[in-house]
N, CA, C and O atoms as CSV, one atom per row, in Angstrom:
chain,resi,resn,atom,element,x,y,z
A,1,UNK,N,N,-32.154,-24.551,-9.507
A,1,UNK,CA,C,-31.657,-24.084,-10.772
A,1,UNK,C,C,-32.535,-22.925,-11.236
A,1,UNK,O,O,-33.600,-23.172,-11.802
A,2,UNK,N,N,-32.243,-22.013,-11.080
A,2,UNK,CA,C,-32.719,-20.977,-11.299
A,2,UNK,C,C,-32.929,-20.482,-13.190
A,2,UNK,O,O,-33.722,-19.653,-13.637
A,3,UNK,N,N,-32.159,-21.127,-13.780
A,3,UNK,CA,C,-32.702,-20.997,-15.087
A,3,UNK,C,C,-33.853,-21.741,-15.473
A,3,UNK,O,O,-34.568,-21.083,-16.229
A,4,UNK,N,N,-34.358,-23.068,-15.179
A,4,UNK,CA,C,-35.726,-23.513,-14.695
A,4,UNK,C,C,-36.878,-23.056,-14.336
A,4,UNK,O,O,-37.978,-22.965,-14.881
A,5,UNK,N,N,-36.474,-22.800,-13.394
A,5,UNK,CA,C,-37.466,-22.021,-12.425
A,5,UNK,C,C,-37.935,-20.685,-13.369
A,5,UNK,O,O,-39.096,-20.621,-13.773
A,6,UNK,N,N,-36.944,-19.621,-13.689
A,6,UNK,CA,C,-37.551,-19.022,-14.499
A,6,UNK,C,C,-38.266,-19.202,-15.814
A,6,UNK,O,O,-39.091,-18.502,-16.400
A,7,UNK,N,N,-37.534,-20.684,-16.181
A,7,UNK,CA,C,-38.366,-20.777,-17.681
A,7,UNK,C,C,-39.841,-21.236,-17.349
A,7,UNK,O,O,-40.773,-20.786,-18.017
A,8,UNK,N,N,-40.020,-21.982,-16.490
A,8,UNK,CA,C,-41.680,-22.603,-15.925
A,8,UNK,C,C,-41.933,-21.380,-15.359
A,8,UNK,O,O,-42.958,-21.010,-15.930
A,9,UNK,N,N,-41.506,-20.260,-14.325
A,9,UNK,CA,C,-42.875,-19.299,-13.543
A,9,UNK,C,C,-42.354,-18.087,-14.131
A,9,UNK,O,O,-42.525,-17.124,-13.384
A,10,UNK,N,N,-41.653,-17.751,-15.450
A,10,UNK,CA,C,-41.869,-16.540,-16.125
A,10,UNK,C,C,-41.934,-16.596,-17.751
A,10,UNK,O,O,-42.771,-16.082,-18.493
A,11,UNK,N,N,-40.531,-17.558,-18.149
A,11,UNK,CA,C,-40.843,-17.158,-19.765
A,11,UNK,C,C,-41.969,-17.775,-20.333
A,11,UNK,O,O,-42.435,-17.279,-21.359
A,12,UNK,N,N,-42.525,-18.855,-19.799
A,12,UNK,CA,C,-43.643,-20.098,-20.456
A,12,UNK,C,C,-44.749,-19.325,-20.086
A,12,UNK,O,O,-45.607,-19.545,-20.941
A,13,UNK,N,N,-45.129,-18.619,-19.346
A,13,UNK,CA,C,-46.170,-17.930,-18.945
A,13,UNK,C,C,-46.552,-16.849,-20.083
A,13,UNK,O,O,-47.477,-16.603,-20.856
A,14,UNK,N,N,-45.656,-16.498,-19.826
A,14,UNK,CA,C,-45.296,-15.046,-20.931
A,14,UNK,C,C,-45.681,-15.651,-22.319
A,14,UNK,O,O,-46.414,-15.052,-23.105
A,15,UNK,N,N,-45.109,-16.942,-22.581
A,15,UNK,CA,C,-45.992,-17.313,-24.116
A,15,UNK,C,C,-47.079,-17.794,-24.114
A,15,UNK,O,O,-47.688,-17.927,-25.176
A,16,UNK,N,N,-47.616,-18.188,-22.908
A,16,UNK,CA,C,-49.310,-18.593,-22.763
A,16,UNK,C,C,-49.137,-20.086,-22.640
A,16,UNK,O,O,-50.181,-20.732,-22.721
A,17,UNK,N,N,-47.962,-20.789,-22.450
A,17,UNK,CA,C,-47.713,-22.095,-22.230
A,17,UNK,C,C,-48.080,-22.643,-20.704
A,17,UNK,O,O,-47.249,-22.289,-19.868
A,18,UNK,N,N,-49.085,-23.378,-20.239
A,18,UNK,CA,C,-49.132,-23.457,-18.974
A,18,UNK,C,C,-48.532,-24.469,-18.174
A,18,UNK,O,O,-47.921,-25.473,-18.542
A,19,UNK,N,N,-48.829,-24.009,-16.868
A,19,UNK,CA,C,-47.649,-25.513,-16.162
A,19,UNK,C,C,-48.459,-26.746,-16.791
A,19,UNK,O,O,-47.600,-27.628,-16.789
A,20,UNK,N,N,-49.430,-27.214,-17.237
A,20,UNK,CA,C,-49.072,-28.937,-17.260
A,20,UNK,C,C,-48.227,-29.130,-18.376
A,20,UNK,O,O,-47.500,-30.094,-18.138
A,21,UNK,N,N,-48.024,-28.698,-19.364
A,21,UNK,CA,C,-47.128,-28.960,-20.682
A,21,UNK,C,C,-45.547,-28.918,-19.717
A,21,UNK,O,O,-44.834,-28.172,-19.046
A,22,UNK,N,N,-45.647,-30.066,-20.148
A,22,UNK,CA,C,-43.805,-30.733,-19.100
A,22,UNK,C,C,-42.799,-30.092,-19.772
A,22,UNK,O,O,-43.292,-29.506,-20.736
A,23,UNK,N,N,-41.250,-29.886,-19.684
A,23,UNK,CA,C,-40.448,-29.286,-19.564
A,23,UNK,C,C,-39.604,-30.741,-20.006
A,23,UNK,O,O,-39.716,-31.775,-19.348
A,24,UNK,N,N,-38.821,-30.630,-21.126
A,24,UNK,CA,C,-37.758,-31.498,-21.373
A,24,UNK,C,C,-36.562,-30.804,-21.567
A,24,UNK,O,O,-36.457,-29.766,-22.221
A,25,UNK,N,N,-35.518,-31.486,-20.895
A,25,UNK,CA,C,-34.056,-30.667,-20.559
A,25,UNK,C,C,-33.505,-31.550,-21.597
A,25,UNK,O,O,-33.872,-32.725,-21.582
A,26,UNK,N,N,-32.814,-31.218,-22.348
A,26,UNK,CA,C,-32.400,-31.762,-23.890
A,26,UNK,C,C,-30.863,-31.356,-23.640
A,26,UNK,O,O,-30.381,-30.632,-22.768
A,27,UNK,N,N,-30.143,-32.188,-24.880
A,27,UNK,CA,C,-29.094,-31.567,-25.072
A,27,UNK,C,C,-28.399,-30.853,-23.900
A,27,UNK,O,O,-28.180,-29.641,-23.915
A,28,UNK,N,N,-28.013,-31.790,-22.730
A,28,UNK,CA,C,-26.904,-31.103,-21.431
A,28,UNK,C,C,-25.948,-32.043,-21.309
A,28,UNK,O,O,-25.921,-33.267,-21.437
A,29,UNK,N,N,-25.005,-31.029,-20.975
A,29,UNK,CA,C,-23.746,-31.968,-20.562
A,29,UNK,C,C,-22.784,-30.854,-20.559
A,29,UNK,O,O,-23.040,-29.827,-21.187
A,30,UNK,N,N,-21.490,-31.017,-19.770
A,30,UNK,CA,C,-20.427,-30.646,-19.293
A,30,UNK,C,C,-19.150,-30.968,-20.150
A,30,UNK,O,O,-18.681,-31.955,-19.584
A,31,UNK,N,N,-18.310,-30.649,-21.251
A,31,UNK,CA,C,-17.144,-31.310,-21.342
A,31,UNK,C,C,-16.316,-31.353,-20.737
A,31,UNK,O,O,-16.130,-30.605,-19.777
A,32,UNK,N,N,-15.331,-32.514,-21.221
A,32,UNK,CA,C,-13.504,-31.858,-20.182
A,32,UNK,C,C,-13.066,-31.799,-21.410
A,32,UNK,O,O,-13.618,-31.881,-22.507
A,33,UNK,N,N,-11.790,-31.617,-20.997
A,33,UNK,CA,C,-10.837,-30.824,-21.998
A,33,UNK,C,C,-10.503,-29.252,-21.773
A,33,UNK,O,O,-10.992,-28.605,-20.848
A,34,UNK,N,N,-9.619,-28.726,-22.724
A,34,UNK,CA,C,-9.492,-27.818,-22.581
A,34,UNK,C,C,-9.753,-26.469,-23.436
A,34,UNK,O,O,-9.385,-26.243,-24.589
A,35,UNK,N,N,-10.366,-25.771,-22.705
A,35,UNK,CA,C,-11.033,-24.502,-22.932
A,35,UNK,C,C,-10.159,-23.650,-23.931
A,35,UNK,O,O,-9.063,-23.445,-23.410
A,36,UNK,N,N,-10.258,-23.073,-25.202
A,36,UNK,CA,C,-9.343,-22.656,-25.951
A,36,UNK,C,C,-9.430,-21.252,-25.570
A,36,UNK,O,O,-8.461,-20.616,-25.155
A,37,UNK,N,N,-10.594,-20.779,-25.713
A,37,UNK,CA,C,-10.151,-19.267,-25.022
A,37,UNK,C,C,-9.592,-18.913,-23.744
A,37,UNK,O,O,-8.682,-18.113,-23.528
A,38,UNK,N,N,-10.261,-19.622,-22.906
A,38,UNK,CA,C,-9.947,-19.039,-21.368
A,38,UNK,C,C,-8.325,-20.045,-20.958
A,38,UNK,O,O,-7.790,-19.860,-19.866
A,39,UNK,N,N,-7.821,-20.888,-21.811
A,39,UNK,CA,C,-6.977,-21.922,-21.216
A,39,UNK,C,C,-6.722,-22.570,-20.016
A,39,UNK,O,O,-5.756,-22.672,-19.259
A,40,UNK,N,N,-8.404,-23.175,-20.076
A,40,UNK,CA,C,-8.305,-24.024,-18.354
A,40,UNK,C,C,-9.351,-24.858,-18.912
A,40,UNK,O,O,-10.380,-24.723,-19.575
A,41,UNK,N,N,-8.353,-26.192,-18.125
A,41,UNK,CA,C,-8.219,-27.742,-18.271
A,41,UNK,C,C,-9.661,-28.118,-17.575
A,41,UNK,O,O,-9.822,-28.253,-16.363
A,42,UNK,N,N,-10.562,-28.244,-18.469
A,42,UNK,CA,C,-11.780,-29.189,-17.326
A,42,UNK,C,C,-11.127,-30.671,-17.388
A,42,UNK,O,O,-10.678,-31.482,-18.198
A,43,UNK,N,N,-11.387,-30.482,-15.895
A,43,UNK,CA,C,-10.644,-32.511,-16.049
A,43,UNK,C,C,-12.145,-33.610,-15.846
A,43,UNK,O,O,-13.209,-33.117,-15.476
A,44,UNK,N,N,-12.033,-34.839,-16.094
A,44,UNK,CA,C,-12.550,-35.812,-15.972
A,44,UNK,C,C,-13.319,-35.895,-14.806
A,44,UNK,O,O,-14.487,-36.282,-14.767
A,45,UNK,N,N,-12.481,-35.434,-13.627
A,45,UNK,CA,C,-13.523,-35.460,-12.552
A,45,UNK,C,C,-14.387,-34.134,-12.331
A,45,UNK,O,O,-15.439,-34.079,-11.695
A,46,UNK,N,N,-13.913,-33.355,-12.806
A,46,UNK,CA,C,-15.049,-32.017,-12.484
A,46,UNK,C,C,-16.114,-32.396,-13.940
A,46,UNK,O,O,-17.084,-31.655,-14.097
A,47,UNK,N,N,-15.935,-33.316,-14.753
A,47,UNK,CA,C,-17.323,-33.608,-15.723
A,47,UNK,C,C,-18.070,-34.386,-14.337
A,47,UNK,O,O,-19.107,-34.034,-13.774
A,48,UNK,N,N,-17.468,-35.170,-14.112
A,48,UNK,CA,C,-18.231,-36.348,-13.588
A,48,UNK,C,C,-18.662,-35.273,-12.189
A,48,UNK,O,O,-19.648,-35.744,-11.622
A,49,UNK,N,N,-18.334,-34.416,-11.750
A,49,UNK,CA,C,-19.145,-34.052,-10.227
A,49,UNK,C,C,-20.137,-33.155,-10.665
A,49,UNK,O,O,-21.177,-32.900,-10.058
A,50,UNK,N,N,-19.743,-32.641,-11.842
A,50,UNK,CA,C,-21.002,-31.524,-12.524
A,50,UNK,C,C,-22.139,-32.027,-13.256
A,50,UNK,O,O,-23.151,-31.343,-13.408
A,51,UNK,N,N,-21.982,-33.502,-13.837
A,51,UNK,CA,C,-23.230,-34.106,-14.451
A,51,UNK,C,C,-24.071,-34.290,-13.016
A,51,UNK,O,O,-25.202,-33.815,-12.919
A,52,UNK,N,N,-23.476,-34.975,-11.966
A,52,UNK,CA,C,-24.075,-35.542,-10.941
A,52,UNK,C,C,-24.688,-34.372,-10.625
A,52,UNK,O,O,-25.864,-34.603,-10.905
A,53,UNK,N,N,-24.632,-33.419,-10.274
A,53,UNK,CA,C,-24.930,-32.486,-9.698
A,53,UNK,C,C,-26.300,-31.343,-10.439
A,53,UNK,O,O,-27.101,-30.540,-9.960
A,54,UNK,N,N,-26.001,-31.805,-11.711
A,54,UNK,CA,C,-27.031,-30.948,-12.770
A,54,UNK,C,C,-28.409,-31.955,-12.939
A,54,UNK,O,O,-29.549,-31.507,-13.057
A,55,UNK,N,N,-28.091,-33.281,-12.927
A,55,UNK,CA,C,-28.894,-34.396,-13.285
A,55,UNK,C,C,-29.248,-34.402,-11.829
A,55,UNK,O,O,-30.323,-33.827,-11.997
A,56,UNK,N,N,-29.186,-34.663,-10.064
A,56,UNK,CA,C,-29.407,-34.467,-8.860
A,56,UNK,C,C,-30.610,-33.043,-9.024
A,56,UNK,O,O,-31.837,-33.010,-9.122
A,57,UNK,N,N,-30.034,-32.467,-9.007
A,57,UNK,CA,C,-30.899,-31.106,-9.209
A,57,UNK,C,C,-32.115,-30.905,-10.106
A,57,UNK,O,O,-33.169,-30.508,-9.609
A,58,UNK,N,N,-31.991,-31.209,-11.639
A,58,UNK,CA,C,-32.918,-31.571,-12.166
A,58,UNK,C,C,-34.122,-32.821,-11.469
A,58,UNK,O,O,-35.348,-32.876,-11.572
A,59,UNK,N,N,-33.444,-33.439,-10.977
A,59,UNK,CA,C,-34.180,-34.929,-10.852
A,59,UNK,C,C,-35.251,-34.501,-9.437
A,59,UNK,O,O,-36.348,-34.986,-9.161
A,60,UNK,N,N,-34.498,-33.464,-8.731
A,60,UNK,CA,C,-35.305,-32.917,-7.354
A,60,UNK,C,C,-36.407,-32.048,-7.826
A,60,UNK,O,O,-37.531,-32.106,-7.328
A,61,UNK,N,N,-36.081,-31.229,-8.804
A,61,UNK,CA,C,-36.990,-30.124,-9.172
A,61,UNK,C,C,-38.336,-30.652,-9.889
A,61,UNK,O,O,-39.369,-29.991,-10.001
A,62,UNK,N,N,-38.154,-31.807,-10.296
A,62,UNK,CA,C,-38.888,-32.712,-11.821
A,62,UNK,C,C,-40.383,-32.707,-11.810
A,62,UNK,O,O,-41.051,-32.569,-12.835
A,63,UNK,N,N,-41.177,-32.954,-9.907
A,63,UNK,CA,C,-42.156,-32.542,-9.796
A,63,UNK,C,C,-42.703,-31.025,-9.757
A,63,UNK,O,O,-43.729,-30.673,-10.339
A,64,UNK,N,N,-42.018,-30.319,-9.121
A,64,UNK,CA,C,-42.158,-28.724,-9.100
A,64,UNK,C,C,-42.786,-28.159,-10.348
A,64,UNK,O,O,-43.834,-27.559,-10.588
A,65,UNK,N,N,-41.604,-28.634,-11.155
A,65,UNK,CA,C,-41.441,-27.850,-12.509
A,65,UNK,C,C,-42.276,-28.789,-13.698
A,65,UNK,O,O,-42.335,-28.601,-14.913
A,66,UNK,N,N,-42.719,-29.565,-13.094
A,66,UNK,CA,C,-43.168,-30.441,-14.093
A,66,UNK,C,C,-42.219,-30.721,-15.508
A,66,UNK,O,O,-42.604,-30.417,-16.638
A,67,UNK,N,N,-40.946,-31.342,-15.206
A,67,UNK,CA,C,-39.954,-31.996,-16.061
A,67,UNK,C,C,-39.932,-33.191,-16.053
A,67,UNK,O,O,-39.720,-33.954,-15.111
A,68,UNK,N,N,-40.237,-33.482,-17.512
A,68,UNK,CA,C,-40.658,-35.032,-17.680
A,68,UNK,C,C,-39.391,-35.869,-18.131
A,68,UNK,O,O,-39.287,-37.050,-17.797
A,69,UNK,N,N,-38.369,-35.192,-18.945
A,69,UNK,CA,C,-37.059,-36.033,-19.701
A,69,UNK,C,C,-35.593,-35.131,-19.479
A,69,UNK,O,O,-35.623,-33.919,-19.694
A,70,UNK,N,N,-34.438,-35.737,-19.079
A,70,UNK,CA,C,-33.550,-35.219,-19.375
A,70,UNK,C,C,-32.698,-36.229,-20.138
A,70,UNK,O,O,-32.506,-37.433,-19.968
A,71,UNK,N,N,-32.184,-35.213,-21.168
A,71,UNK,CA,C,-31.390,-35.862,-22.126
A,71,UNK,C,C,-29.821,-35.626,-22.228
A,71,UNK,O,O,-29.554,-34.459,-22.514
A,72,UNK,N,N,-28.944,-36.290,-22.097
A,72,UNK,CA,C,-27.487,-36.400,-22.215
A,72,UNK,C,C,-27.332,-35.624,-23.567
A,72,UNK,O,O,-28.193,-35.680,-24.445
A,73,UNK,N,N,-26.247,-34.940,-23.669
A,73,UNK,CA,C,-25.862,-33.871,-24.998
A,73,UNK,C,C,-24.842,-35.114,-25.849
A,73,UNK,O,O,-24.828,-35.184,-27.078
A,74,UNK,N,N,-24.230,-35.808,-25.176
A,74,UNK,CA,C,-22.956,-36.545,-25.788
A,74,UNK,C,C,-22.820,-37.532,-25.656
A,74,UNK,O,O,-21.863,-37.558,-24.883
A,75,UNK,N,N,-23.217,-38.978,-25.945
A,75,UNK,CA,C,-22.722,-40.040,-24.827
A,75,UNK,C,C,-21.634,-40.484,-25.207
A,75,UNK,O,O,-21.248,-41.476,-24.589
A,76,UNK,N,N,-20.554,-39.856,-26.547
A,76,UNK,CA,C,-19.547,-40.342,-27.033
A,76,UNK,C,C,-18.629,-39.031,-27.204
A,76,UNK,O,O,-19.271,-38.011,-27.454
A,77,UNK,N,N,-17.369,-38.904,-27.120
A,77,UNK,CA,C,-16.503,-37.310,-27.730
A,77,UNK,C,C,-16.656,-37.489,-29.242
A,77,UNK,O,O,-16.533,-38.661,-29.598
A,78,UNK,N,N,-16.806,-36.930,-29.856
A,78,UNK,CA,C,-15.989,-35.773,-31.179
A,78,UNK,C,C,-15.298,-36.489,-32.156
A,78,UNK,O,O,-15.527,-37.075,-33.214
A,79,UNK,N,N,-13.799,-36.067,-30.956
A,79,UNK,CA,C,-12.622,-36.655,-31.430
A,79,UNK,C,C,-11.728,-36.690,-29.993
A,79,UNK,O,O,-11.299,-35.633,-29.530
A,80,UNK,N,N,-11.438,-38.193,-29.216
A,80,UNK,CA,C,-10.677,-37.695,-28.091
A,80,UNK,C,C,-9.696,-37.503,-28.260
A,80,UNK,O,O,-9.113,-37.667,-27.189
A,81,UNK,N,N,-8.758,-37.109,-29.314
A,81,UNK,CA,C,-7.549,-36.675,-29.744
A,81,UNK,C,C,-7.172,-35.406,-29.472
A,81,UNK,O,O,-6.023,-35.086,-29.169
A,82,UNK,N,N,-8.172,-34.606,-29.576
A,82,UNK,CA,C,-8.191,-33.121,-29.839
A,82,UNK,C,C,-8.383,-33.138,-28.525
A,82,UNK,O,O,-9.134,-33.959,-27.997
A,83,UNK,N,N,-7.463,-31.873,-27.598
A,83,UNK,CA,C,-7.304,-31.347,-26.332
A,83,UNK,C,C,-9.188,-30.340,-26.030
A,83,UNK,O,O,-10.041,-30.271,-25.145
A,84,UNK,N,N,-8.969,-29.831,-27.276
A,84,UNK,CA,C,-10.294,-28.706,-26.976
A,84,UNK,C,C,-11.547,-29.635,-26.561
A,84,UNK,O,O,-11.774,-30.745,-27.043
A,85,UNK,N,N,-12.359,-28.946,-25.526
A,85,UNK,CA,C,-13.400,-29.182,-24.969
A,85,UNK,C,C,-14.155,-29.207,-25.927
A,85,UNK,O,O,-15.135,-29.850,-25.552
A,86,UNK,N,N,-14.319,-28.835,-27.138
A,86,UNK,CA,C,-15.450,-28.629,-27.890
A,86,UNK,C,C,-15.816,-30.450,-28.432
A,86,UNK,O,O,-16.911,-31.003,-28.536
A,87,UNK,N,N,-14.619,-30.920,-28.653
A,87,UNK,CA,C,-14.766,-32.374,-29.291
A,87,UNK,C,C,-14.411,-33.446,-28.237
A,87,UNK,O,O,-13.902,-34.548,-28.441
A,88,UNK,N,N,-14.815,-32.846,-26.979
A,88,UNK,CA,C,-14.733,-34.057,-25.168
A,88,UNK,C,C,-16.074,-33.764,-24.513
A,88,UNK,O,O,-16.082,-33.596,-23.293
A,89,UNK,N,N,-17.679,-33.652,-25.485
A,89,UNK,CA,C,-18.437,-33.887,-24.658
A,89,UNK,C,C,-18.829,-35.086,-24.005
A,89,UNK,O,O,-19.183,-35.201,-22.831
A,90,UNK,N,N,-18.745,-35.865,-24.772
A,90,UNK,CA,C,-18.899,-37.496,-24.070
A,90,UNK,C,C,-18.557,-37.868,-22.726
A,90,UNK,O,O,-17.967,-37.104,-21.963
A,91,UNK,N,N,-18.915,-39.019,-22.428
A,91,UNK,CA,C,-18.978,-39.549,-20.933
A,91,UNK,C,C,-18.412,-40.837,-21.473
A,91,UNK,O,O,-18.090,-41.751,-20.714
A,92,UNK,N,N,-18.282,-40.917,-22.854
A,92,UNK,CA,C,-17.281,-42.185,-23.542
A,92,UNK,C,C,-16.072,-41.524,-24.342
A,92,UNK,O,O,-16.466,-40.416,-24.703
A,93,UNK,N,N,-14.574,-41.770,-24.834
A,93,UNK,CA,C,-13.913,-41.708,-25.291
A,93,UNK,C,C,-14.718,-41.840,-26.594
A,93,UNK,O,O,-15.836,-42.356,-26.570
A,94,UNK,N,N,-14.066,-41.296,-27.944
A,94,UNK,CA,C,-14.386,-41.883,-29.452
A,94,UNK,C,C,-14.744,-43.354,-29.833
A,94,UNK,O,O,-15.626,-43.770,-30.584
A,95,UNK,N,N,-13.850,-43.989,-29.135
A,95,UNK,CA,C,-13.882,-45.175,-29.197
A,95,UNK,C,C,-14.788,-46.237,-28.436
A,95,UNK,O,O,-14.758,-47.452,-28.632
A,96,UNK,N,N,-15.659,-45.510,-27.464
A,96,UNK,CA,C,-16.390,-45.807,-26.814
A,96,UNK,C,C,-16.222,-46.326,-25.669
A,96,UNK,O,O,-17.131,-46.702,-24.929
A,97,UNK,N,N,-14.834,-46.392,-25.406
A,97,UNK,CA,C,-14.032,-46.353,-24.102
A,97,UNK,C,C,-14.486,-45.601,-22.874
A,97,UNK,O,O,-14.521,-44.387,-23.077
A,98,UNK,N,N,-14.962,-46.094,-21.254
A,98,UNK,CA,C,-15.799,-45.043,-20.790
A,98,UNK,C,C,-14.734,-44.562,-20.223
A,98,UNK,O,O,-13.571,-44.966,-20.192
A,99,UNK,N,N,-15.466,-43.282,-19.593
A,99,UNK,CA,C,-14.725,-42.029,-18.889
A,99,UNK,C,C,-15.482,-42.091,-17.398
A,99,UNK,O,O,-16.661,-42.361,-17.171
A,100,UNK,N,N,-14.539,-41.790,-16.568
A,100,UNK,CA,C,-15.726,-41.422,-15.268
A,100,UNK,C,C,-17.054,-41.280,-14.741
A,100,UNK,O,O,-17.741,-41.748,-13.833
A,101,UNK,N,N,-17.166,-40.181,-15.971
A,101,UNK,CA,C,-18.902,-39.725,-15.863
A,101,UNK,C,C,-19.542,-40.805,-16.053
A,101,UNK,O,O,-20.629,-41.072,-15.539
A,102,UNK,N,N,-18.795,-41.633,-16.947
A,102,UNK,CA,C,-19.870,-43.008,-17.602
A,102,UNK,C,C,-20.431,-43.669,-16.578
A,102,UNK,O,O,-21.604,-44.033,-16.648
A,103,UNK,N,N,-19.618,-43.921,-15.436
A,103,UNK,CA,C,-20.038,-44.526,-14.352
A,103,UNK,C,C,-20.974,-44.081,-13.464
A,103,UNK,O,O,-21.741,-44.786,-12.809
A,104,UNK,N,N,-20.880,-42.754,-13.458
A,104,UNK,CA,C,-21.907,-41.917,-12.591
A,104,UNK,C,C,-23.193,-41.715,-13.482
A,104,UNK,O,O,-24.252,-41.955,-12.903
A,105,UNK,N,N,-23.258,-41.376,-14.593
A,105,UNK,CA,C,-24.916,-41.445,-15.488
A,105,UNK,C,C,-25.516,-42.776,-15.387
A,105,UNK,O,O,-26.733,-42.963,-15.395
A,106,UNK,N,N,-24.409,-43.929,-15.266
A,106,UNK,CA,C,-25.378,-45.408,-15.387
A,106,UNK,C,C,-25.620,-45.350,-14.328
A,106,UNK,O,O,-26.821,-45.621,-14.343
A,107,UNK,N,N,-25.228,-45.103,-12.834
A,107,UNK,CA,C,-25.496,-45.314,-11.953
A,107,UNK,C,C,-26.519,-44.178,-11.422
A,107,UNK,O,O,-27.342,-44.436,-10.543
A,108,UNK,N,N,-26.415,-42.969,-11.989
A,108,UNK,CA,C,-27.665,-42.237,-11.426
A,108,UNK,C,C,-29.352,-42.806,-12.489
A,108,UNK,O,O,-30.550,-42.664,-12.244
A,109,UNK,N,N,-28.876,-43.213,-13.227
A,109,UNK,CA,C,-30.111,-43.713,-14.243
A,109,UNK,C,C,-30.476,-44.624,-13.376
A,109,UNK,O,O,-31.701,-44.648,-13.259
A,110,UNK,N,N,-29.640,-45.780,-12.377
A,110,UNK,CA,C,-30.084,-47.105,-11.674
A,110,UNK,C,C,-30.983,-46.552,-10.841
A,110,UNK,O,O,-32.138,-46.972,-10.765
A,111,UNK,N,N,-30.359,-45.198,-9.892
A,111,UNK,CA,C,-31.017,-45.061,-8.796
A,111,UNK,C,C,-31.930,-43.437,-8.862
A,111,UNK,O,O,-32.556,-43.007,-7.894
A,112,UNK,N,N,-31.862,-42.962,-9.742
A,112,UNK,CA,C,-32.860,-41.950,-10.100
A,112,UNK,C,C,-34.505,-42.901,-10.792
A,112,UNK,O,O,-35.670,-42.741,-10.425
A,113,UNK,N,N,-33.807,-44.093,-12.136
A,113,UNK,CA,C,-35.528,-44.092,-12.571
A,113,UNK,C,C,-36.867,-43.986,-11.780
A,113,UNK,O,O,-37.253,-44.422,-10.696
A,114,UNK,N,N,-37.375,-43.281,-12.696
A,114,UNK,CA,C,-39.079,-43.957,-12.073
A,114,UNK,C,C,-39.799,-44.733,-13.078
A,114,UNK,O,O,-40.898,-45.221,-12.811
């Protein structure tokens, strides 16, 4: 992940922040739904292959970069009523109903902890 990488071996440098001060990835996540400007449908399974894949990646880099926490942006939608992506970040329905991803974050939490 190259936005990483640059924030640990250029911008943190640049403020005098050194590598041991850890790196917390806050606030990430993927919605589905649909995109109001561009009008394209993120579906359910491209959340769920893109968390895996951002949280995989993070989780490889974690010693490198010295990243100590990643944090889920949503663990619930908005409103799952509303088509727009803006109110389908969750990996749960409103109602707390899970979604795909739900299955893949509990299960990368099983087999990622340390």
């Amino acid at each position: 992940m190259a936005s990483l990488r640059n924030l640990r071996q250029k911008d943190l440098i640049k403020a005098g922040i050194t590598a041991s001060v850890p790196i917390r990835v806050t606030e990430n996540g993927w919605p589905a739904g649909k995109n109001p400007v561009a009008n394209i449908e993120r579906s359910f399974e491209q959340q769920t292959k893109i968390l895996e894949t951002i949280i995989r990646k993070i989780c490889n880099l974690r010693h490198e970069l010295n990243i100590s926490h990643y944090e889920l942006f949503g663990l619930r939608d908005a409103d799952s009523s509303k088509e727009e992506l803006f109110h389908q970040y969750g990996i749960m329905r409103d109602d707390y109903s899970p979604k795909p991803a739900y299955f893949t974050f509990r299960n990368l939490i099983n087999e990622l902890s340390v």
